[in-house]
C-alpha positions as CSV (number, residue, x, y, z in Angstrom):
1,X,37.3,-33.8,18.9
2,X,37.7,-36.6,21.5
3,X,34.3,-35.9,23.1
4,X,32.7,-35.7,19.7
5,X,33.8,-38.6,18.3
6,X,33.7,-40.5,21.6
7,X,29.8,-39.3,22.9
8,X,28.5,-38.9,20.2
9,X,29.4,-41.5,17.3
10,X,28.6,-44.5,19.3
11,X,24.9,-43.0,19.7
12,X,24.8,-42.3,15.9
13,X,26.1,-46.0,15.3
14,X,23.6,-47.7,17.2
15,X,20.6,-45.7,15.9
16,X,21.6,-46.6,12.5
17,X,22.8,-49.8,12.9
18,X,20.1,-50.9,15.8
19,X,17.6,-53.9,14.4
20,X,14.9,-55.4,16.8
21,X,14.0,-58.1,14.1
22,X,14.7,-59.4,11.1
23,X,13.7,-57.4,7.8
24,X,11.3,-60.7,6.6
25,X,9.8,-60.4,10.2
26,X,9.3,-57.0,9.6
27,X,7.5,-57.2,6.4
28,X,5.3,-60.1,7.4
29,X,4.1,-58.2,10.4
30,X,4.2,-54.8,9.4
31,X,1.9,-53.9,12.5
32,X,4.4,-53.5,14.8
33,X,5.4,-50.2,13.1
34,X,2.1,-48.4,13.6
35,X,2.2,-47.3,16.9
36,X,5.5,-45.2,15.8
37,X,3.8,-44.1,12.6
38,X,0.3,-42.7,14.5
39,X,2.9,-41.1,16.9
40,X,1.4,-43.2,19.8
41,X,4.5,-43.2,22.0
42,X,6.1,-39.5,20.8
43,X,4.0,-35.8,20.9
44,X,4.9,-32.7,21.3
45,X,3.4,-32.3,24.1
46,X,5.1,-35.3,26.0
47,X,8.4,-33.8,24.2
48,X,8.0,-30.5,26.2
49,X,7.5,-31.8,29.4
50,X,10.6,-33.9,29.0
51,X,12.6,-31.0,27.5
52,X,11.1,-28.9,31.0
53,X,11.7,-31.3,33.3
54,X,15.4,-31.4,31.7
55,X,15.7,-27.6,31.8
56,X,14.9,-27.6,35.4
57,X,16.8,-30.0,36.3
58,X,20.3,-28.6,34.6
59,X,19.1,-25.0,36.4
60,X,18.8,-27.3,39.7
61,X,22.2,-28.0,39.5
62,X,23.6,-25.2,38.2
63,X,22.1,-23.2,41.1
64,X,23.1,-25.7,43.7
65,X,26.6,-25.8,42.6
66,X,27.2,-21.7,42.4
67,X,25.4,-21.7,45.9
68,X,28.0,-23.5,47.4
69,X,30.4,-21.5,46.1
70,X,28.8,-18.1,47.8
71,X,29.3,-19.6,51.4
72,X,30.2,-17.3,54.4
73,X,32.6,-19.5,55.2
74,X,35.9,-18.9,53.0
75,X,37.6,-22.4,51.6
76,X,41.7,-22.4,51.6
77,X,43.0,-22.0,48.6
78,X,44.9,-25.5,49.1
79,X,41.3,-26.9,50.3
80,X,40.5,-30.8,49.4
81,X,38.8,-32.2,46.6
82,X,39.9,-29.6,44.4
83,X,37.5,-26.7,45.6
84,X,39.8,-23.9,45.7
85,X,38.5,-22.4,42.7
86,X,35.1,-21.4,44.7
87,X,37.0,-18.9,47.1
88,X,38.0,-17.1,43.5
89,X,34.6,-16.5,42.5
């Protein structure tokens, strides 16, 4: 509940909450808004290459981070840094 309410609901406040101008601005120039409503800036196709770059970045890391763990080279169980847990695997 801590890391929901604490990640999350700040995000959720400021995307409700955020206003670049005032509403009378926004009504008396009403073409700022078209570029978001033509979907200039957002596609599907720009959506999936971020979502793929993000995907193989998280598999980067992931693989990086269980490589280190496989080493020849056993760590003490007492080892620094808290990297014990990699001779258990």
């Amino acid at each position: 509940m801590y890391n929901i309410f604490y990640t999350s609901m700040p995000v959720l406040f400021m995307g409700a909450l955020d206003q670049d101008v005032r509403e009378e601005t926004a009504l008396r120039y009403n073409q700022l808004y078209a570029p978001g409503i033509l979907n200039l800036f957002f596609s599907k196709s720009k959506f999936l290459v971020t979502a793929s770059q993000g995907l193989f970045s998280s598999f980067t890391l992931v693989a990086i981070s269980i490589g280190t763990c496989f080493t020849r080279k056993k760590i003490p169980a007492r080892a620094p840094l808290g990297l014990g847990w990699c001779s258990s695997l």
